[in-house]
DOFI-362182 format. One line per field, with one value per residue: x, y, z of N, C-alpha, C in turn; residue number from 1. Coordinates in Angstrom, 1 decimal. Layout:
N
nc1 X,...
nc2 Y,...
nc3 Z,...
cac1 X,...
cac2 Y,...
cac3 Z,...
cc1 X,...
cc2 Y,...
cc3 Z,...
num NUM,...
! end
This chain:
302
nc1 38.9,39.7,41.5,40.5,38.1,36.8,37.3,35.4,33.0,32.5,32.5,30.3,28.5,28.5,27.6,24.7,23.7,23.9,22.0,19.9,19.3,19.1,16.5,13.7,10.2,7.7,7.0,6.3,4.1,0.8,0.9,-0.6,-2.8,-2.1,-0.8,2.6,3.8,3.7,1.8,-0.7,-0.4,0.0,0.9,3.1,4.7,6.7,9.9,9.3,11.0,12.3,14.1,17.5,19.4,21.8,23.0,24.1,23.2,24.5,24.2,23.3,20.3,17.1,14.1,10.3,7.0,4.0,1.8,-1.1,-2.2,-4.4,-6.1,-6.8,-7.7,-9.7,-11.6,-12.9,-14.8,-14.6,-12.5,-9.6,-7.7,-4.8,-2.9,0.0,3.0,5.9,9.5,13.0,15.9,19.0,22.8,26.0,28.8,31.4,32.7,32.3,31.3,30.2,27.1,24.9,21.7,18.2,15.1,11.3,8.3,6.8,4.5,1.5,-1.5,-4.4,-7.1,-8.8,-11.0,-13.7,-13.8,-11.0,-10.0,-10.5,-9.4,-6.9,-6.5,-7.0,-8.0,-11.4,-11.8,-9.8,-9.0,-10.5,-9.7,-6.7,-3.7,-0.3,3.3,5.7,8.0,11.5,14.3,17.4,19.9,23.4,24.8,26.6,28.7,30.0,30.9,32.0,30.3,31.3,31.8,31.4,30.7,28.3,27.4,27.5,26.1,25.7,23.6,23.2,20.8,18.6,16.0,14.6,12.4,10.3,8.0,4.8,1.4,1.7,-0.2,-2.5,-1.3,-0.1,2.3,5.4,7.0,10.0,13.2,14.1,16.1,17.8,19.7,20.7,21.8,22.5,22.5,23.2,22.8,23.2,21.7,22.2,20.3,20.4,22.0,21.4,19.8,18.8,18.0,17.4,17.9,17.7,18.6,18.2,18.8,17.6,18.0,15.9,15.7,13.4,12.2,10.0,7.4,7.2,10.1,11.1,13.2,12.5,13.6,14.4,14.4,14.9,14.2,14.5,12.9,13.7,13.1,14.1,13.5,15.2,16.1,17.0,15.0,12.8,12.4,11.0,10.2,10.1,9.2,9.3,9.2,9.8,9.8,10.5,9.6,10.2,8.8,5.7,3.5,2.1,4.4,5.1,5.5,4.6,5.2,4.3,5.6,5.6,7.2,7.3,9.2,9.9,12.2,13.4,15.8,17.1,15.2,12.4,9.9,7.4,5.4,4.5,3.6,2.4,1.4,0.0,0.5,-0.8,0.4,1.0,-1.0,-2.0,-2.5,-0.6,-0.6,1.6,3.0,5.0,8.3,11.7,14.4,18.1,21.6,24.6,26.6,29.4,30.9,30.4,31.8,34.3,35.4,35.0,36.6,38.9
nc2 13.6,15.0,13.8,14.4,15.1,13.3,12.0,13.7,12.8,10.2,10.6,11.7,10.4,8.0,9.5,9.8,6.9,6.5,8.3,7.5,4.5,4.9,6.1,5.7,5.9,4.9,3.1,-0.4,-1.2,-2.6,-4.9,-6.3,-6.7,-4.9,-5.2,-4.9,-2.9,-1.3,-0.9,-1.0,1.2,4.8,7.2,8.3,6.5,4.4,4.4,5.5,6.2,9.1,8.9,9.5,10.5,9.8,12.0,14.4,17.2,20.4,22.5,24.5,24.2,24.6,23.7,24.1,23.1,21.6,19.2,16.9,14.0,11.5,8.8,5.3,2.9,1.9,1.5,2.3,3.9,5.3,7.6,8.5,11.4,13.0,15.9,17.7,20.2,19.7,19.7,20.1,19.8,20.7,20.3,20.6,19.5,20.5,19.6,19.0,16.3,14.9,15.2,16.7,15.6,16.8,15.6,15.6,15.4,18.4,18.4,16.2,15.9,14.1,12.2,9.6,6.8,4.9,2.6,2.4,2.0,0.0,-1.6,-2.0,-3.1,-1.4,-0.4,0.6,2.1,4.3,7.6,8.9,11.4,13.5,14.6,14.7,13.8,14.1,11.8,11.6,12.0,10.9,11.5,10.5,11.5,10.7,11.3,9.1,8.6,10.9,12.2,11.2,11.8,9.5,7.9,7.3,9.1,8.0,7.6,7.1,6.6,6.8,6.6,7.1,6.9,7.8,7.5,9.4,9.8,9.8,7.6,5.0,3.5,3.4,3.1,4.7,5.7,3.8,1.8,1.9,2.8,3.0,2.2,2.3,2.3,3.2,3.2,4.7,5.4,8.0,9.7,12.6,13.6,15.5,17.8,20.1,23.7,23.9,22.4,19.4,15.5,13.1,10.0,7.4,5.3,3.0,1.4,-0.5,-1.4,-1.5,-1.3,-2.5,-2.3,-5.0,-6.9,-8.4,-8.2,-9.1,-8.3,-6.8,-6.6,-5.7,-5.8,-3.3,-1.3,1.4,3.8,6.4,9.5,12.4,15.7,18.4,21.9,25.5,26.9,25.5,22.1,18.7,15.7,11.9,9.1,5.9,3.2,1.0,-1.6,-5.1,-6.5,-9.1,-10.6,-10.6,-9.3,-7.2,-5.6,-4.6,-1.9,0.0,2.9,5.5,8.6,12.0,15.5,18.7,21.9,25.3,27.3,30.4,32.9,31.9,30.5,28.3,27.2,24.0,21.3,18.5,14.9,11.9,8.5,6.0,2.6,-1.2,-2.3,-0.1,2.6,5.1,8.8,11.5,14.9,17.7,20.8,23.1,25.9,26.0,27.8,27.8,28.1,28.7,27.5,26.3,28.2,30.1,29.7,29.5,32.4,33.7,32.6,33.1
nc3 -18.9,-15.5,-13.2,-10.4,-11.1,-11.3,-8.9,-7.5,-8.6,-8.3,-5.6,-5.3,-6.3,-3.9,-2.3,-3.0,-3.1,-0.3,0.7,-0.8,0.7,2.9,3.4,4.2,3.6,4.7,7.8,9.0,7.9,7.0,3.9,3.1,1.1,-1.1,-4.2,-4.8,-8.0,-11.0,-12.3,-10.2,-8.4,-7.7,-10.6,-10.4,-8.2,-9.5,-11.2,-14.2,-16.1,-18.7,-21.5,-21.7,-24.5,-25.6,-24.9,-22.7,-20.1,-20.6,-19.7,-16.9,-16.2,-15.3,-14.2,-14.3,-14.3,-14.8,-14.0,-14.8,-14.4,-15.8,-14.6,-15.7,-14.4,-13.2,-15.1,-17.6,-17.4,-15.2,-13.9,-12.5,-10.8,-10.8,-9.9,-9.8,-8.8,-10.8,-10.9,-12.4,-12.4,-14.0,-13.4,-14.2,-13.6,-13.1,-15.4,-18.8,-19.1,-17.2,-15.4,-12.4,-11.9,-10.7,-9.6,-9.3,-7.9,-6.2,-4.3,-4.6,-5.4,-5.1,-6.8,-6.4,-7.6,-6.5,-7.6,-8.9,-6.5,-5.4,-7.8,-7.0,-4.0,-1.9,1.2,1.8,3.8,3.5,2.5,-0.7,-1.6,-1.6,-0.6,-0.8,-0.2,-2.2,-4.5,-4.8,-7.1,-7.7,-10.4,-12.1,-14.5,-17.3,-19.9,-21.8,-24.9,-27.1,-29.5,-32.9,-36.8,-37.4,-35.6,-33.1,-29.9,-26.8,-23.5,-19.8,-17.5,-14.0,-11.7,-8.3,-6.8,-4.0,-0.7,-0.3,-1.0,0.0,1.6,1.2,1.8,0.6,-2.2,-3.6,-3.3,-2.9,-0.5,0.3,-1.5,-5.0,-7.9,-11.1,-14.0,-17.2,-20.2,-23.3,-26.7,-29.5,-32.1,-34.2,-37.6,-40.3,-42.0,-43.2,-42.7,-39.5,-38.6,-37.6,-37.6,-35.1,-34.0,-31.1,-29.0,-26.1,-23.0,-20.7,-16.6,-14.2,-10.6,-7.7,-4.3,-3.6,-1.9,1.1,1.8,-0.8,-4.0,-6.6,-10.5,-13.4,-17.1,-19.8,-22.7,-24.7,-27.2,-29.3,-31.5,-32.7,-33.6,-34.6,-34.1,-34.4,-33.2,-32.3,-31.0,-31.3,-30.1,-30.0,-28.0,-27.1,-24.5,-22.4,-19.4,-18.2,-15.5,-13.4,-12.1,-12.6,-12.4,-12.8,-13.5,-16.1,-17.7,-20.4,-22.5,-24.2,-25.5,-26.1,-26.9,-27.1,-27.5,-27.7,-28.6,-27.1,-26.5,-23.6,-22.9,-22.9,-23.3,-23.1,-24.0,-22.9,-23.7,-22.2,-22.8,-21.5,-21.2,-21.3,-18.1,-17.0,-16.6,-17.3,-18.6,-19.0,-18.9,-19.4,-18.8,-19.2,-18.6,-18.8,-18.0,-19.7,-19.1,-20.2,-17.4,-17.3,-19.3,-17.9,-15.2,-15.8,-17.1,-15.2,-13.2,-14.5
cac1 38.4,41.3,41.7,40.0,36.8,36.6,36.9,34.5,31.5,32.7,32.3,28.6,27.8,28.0,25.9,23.3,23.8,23.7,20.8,18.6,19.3,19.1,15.4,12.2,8.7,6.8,7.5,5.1,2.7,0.2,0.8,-1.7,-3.6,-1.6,0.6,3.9,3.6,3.9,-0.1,-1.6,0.1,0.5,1.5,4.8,5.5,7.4,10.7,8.7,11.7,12.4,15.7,18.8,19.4,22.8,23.8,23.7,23.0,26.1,24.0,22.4,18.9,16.2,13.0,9.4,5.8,2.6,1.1,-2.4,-2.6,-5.2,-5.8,-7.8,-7.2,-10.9,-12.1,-13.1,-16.0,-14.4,-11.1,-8.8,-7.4,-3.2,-2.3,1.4,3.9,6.9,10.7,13.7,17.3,20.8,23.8,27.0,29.9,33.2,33.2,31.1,31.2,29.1,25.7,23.5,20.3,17.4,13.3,10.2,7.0,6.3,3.7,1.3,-3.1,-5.2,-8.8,-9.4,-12.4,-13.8,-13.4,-9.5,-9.4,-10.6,-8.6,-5.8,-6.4,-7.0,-9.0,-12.6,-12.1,-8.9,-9.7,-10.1,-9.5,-5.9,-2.7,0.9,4.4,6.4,9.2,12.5,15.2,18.7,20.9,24.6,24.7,27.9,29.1,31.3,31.4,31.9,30.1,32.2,31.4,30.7,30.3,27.6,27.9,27.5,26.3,25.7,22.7,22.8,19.5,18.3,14.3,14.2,11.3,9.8,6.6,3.6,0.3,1.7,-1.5,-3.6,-1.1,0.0,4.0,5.7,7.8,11.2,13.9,14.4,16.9,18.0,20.8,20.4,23.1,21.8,24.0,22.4,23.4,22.5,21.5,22.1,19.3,20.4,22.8,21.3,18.4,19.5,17.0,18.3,17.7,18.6,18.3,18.7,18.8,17.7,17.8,15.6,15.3,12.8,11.6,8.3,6.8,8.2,11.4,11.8,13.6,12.1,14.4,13.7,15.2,14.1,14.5,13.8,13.9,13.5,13.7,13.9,13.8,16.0,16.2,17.1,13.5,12.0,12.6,9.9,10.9,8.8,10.3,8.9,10.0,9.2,10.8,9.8,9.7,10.2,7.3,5.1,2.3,2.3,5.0,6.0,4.6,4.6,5.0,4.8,5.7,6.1,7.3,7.5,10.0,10.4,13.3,13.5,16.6,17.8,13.9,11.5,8.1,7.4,4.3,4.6,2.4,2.6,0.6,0.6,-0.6,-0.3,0.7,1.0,-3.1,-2.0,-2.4,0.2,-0.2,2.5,2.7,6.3,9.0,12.9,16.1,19.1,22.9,26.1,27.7,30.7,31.7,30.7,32.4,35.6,35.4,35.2,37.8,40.6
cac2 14.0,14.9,12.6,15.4,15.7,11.3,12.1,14.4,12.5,8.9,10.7,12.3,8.5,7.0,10.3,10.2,5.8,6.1,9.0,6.6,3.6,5.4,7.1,5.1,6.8,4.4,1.5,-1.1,-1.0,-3.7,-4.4,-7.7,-6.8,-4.4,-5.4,-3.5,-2.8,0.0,-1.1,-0.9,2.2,6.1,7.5,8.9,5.7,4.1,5.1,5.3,7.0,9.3,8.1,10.2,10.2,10.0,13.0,15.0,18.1,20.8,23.5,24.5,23.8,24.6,23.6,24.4,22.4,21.3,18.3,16.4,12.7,10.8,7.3,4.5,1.3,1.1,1.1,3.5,5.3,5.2,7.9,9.0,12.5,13.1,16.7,17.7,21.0,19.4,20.4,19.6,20.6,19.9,20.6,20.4,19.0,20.7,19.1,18.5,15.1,14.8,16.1,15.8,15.9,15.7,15.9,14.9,16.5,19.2,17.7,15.1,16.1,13.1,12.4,8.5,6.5,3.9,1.3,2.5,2.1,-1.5,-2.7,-1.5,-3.5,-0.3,-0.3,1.0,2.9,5.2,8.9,9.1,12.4,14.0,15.2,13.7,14.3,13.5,11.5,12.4,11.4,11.6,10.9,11.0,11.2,10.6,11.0,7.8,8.8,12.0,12.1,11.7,12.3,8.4,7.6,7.8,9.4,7.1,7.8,6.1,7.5,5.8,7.0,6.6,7.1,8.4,6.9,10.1,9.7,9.4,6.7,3.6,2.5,4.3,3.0,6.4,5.3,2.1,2.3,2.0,3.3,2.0,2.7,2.0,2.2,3.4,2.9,5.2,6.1,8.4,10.6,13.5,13.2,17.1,18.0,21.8,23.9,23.9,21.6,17.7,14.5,12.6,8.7,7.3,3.8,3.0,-0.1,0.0,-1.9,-1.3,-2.4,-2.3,-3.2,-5.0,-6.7,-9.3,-8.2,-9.3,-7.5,-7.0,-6.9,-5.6,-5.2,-2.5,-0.6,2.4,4.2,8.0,10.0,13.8,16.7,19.7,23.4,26.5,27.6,24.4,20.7,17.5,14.6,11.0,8.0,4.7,2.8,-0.2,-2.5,-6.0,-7.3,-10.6,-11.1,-10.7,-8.8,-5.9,-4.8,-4.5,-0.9,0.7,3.7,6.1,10.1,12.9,16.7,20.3,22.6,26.2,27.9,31.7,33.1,31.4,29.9,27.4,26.7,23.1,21.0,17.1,14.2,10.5,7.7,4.6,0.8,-2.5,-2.2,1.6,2.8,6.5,9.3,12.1,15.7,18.6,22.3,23.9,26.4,25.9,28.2,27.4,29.1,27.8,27.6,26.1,29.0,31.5,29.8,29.3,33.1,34.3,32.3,33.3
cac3 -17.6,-15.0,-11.9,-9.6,-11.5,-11.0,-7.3,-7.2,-9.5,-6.9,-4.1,-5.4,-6.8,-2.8,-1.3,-3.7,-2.8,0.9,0.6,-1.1,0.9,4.4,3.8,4.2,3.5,6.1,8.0,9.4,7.4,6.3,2.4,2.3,0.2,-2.3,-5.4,-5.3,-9.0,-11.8,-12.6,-9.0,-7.4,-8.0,-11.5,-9.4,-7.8,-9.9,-12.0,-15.9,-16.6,-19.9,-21.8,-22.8,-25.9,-26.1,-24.9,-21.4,-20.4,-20.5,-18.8,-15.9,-16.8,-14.3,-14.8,-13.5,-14.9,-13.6,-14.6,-14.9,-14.9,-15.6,-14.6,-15.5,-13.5,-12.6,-15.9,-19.0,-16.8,-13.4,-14.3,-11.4,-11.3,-10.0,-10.7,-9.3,-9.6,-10.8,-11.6,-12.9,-12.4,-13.9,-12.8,-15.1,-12.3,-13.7,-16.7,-20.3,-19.4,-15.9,-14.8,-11.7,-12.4,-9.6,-10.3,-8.8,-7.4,-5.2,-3.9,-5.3,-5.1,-6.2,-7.0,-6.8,-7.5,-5.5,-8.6,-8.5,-4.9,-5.2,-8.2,-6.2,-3.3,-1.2,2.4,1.8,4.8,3.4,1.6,-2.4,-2.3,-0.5,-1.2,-0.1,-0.6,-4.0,-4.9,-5.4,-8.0,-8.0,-11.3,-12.5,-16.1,-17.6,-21.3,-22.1,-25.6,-27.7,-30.7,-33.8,-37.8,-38.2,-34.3,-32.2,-28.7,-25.3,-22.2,-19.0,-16.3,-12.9,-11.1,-7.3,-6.1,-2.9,-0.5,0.4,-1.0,1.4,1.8,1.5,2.3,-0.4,-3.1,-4.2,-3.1,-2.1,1.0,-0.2,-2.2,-6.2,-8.9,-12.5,-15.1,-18.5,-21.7,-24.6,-27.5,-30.5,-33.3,-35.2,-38.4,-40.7,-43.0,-43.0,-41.4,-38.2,-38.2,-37.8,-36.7,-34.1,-33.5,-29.8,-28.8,-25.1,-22.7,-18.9,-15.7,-12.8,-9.4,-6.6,-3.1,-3.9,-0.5,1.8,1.5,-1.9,-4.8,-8.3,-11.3,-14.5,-18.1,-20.3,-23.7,-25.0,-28.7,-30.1,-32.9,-32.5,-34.7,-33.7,-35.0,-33.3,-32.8,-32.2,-31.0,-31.2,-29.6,-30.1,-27.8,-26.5,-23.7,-21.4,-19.0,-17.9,-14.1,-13.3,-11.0,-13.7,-11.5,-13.0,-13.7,-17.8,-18.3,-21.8,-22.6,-25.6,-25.2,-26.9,-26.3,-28.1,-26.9,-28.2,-27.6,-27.1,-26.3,-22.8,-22.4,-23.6,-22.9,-23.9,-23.7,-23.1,-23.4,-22.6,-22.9,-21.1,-21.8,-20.6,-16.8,-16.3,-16.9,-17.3,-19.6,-18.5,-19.7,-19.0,-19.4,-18.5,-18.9,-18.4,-18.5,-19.6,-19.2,-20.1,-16.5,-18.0,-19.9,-17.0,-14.2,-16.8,-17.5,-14.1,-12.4,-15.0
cc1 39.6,40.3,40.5,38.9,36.1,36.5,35.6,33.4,31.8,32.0,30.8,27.4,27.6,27.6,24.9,22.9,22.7,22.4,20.0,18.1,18.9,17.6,14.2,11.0,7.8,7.4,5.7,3.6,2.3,-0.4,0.4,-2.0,-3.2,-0.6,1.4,4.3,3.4,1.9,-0.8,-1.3,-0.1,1.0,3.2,5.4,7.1,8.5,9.8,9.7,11.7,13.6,16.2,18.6,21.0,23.9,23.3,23.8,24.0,25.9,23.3,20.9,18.0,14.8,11.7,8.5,4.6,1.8,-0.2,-2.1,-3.7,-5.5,-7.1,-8.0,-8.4,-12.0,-12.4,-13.9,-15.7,-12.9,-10.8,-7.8,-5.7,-3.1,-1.2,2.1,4.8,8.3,11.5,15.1,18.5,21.7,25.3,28.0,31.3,33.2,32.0,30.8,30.6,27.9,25.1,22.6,19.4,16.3,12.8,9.6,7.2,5.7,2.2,-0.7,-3.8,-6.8,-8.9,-11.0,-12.4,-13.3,-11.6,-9.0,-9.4,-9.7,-7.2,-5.6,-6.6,-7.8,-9.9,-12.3,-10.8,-9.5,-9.3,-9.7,-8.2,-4.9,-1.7,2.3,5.0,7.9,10.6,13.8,16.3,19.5,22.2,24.6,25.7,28.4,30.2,32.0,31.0,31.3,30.7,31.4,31.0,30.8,29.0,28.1,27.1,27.6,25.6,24.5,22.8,21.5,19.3,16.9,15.0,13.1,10.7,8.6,5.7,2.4,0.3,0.5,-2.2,-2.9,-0.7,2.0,4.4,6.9,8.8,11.7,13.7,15.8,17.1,18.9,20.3,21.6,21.8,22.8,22.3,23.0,22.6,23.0,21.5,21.1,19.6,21.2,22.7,19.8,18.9,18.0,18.0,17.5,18.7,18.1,18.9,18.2,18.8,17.5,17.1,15.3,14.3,12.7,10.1,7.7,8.0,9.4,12.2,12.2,12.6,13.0,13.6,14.6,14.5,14.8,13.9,14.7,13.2,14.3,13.1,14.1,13.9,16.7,16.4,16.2,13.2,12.6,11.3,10.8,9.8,9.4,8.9,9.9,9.0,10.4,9.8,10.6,10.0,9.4,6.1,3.4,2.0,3.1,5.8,5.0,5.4,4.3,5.3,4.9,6.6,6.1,7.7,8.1,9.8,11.0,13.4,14.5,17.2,16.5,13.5,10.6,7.8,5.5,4.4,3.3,3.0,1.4,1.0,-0.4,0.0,-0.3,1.0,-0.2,-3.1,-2.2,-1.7,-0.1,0.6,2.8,4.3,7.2,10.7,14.0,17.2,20.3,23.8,27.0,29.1,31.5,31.7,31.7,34.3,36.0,35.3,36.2,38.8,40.3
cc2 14.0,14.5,13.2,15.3,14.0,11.5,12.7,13.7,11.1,9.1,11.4,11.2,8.4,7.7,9.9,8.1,6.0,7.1,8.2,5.5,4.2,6.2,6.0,6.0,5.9,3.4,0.9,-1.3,-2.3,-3.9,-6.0,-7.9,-5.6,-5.2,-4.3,-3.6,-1.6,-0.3,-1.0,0.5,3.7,6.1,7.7,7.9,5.2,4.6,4.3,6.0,7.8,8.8,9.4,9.9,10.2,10.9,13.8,16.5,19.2,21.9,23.6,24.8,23.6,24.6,23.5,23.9,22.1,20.3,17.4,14.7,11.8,9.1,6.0,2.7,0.9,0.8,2.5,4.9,5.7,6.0,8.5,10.3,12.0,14.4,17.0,18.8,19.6,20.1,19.5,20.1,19.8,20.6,20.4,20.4,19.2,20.3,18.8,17.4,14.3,15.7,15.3,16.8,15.3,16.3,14.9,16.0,17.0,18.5,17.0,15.6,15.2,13.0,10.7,8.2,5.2,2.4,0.8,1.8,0.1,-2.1,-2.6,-2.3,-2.3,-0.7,0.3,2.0,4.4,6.1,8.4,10.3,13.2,14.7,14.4,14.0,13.7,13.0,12.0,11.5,12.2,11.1,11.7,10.7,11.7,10.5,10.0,8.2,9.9,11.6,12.3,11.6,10.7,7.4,8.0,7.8,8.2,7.9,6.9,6.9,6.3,6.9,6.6,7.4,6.9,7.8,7.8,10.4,9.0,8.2,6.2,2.9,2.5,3.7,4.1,6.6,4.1,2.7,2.4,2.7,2.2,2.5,2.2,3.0,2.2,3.7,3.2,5.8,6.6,8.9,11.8,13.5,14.6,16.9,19.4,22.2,23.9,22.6,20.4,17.2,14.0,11.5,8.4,5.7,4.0,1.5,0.3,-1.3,-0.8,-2.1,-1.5,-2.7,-4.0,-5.4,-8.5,-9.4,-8.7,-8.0,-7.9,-6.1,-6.6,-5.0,-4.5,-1.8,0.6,3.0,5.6,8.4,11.8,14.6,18.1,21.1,24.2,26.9,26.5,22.7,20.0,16.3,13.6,9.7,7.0,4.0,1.8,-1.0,-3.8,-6.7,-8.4,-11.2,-11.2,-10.8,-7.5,-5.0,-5.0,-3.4,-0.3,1.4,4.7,7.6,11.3,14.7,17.9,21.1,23.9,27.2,29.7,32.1,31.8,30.1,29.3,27.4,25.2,22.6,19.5,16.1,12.2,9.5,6.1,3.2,-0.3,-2.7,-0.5,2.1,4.3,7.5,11.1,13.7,17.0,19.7,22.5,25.0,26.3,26.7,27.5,28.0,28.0,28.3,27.6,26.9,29.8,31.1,29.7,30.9,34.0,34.0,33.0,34.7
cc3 -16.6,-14.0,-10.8,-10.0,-11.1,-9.8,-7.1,-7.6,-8.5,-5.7,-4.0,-5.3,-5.4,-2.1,-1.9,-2.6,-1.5,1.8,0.6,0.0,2.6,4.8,3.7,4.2,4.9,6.1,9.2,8.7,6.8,4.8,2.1,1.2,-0.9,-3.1,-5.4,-6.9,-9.8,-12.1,-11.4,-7.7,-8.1,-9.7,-11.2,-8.5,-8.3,-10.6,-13.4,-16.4,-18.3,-20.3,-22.1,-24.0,-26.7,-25.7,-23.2,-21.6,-20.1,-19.5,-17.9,-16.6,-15.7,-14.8,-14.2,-14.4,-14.1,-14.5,-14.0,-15.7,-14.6,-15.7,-15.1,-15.3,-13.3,-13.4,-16.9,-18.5,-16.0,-13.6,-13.2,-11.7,-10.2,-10.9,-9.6,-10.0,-9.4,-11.2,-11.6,-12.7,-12.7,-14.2,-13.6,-13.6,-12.6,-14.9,-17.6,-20.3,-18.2,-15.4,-13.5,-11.8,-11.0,-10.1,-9.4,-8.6,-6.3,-4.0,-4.9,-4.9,-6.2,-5.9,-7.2,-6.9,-6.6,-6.6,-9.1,-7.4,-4.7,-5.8,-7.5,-4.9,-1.7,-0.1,1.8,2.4,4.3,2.8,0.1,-2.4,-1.5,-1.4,-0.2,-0.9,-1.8,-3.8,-5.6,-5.9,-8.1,-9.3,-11.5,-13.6,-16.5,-19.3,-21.6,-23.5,-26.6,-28.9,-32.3,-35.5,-38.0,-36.8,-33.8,-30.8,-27.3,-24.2,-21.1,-17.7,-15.0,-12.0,-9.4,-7.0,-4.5,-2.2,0.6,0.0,0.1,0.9,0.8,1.0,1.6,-2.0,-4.1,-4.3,-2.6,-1.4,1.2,-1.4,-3.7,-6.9,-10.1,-13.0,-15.8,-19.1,-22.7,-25.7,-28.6,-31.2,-34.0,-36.9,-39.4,-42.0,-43.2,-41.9,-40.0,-37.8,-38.6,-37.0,-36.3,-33.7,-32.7,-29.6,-27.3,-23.9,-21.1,-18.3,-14.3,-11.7,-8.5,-5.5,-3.4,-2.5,0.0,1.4,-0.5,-3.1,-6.6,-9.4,-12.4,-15.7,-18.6,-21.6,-23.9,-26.8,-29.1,-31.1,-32.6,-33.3,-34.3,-34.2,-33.9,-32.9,-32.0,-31.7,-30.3,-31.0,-29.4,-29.2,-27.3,-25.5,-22.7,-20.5,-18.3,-16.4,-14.7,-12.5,-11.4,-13.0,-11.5,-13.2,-15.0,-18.1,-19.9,-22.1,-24.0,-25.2,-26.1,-26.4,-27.4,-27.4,-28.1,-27.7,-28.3,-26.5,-25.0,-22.2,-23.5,-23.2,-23.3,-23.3,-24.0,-22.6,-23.4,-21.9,-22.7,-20.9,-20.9,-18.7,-16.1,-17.5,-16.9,-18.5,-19.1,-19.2,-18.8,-19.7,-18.7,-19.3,-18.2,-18.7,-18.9,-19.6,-19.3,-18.4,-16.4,-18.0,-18.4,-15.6,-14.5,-17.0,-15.9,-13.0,-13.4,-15.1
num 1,2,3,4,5,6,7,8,9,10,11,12,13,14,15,16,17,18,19,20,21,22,23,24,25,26,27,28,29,30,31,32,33,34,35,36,37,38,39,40,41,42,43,44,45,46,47,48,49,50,51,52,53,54,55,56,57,58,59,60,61,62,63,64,65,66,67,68,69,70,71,72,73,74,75,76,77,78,79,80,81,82,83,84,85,86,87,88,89,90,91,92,93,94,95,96,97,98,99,100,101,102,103,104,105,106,107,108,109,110,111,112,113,114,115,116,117,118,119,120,121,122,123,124,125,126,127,128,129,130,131,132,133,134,135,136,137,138,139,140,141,142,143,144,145,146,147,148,149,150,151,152,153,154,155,156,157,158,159,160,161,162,163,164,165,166,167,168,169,170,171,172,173,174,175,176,177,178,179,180,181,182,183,184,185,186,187,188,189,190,191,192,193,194,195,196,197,198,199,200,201,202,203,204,205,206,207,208,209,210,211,212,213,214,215,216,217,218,219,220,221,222,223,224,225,226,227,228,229,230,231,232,233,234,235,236,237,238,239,240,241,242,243,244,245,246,247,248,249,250,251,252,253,254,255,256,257,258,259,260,261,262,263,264,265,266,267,268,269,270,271,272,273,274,275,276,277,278,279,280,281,282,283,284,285,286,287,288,289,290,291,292,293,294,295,296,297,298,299,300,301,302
! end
C-alpha cells in the first residue's frame, strides 16, 4: 500500500471518529425505566453486525432492500412488526486493500404491542404505532492479509453507529453513538474450476453508551461457511457477543443469504434469526450492483 493511500484511509478513520462522537439522537431524556440493551430496544438499535469473511469488497457495490422484522419480546401471541428500506454501499479507497462501507435504514415504520411496550419498560402513554429515523454505520475495512495457496486471508473492520436514530423514549434507539472491531480471516476451499466453499471465523469487540454515563463492553465471535459459484452464492454464519452488564445484552444470532448473480446484478434474499437477548426474526428482499471501479478509474486516468 503506498504511503499516500495510509494518509488518506488515517485521515477517513478520525472523520468517520469525530462524526460519530460529535452527533447525539436526543438529549435529556428520562431512561428510568428502560434497559439500554440489544433485548429491550429496536431491531436497528444495536450493532448485530454481519462478519467479513475474510475478504473485503474491491468494488463499488451499491445496494438497495426492504426489510420486515418481526419481534417477539412480549411473548409468542403478542408479535411486533419493524419494516425499513435499507441500503448499502462500498467504496473501494484507491487501493484493493481499503473499503468504506456505510448502511442503515431509510427510515424505520414499527407496529408495537402493548405487551412489547411494557417488557420494554416503555410509558403507557407513548404511540405503538409510528415511524422514526434510522441508524447509520460507518466502516473501514482493511485487508491485512492476501490470501495465499496455504494461507488464509486477514482483515480488520473498524465500524462507528451514528446516533441518528429517533424515540429514545419508545426504545426503538438509544441516544448515543457505539462501535466495534472485527478480525476475520477465511479461505476458499476449490471443489471445481470456479466453484469453492469458503469457511471464515471472526472475533469482535463492541462498545456502547448504556445509561448513567456508563460504558458497556462486549466480546464476540462469529463463524461461516459459504458456497460460491458464478451463478450462485449461499452463505450460513452465526454470531454473538457478550456484554458485561449482563442485562441483556449477549444476543445470538444465526443468518443466512442467497445471492444470484446476473451479469453486474444480484437479487438476493436474506434471513436471520435471533435468540437469547435479540427476540427478532429478520427477513430481506434486495438487489445490488457491482463494477470494478479499480479497473475503470485505472483505465481512464492513463
Amino acid at each position: 500500500m503506498k504511503p499516500s493511500h495510509v494518509r488518506y484511509i488515517l485521515c477517513i478513520t478520525m472523520l468517520l471518529t469525530i462524526t460519530a462522537f460529535g452527533v447525539k439522537a436526543q438529549d435529556n431524556t428520562d431512561v428510568s425505566n428502560l434497559v439500554v440493551a440489544p433485548k429491550y430496544f429496536g431491531p436497528y438499535a444495536f450493532p448485530v453486525p454481519d462478519m467479513l469473511d475474510g475478504t473485503i469488497c474491491n468494488d463499488l457495490h451499491l445496494e438497495l432492500s426492504g426489510d420486515m422484522v418481526v419481534g417477539n419480546i412480549g411473548g409468542n401471541s403478542h408479535k411486533d412488526y419493524t419494516y425499513a428500506p435499507t441500503y448499502c454501499i462500498h467504496l473501494p479507497l484507491w487501493t484493493s486493500r481499503a473499503t468504506l462501507s456505510v448502511w442503515g435504514e431509510f427510515q424505520e415504520f414499527y407496529n408495537d404491542t402493548e405487551q412489547a411496550r411494557a417488557a420494554r419498560g416503555v410509558d403507557p402513554k407513548e404511540k405503538l404505532k409510528d415511524t422514526d429515523t434510522g441508524n447509520l454505520y460507518f466502516s473501514l475495512d482493511m485487508l491485512i492479509l492476501r490470501e495465499k495457496k496455504y494461507i488464509p486471508s486477514l482483515t480488520l473492520r473498524s465500524t462507528i453507529q451514528t446516533a441518528t436514530g429517533d424515540h429514545f423514549e419508545r426504545a426503538r434507539h438509544f441516544d448515543a453513538p457505539g462501535y466495534y472491531f472485527e478480525l476475520s480471516t477465511g479461505k476458499d476451499f476449490k471443489i471445481g474450476d470456479k466453484i469453492a466453499i469458503r469457511p471464515a471465523l471472526a472475533l469482535d469487540f463492541v462498545c456502547w453508551q448504556s445509561d448513567n454515563g456508563r460504558q458497556n463492553d462486549a466480546l464476540g465471535w462469529g463463524a461461516q461457511v459459504a458456497f460460491k459459484s458464478p451463478v450462485v452464492t449461499f452463505s450460513t454464519a452465526f454470531g454473538q457477543y457478550n456484554g458485561i452488564q449482563g442485562n441483556g445484552d449477549l444476543p445470538r444470532t444465526i443468518n443466512s443469504r442467497l445471492e444470484f448473480h446476473i451479469g453486474k446484478w444480484s437479487p438476493f434474499i436474506y434471513y436471520r434469526h435471533g435468540y437469547h437477548d435479540w427476540p427478532f426474526d429478520q427477513y430481506r428482499v434486495g438487489l445490488y450492483y457491482r463494477m470494478d471501479i479499480l479497473k475503470y478509474m485505472k483505465k481512464h486516468r492513463d
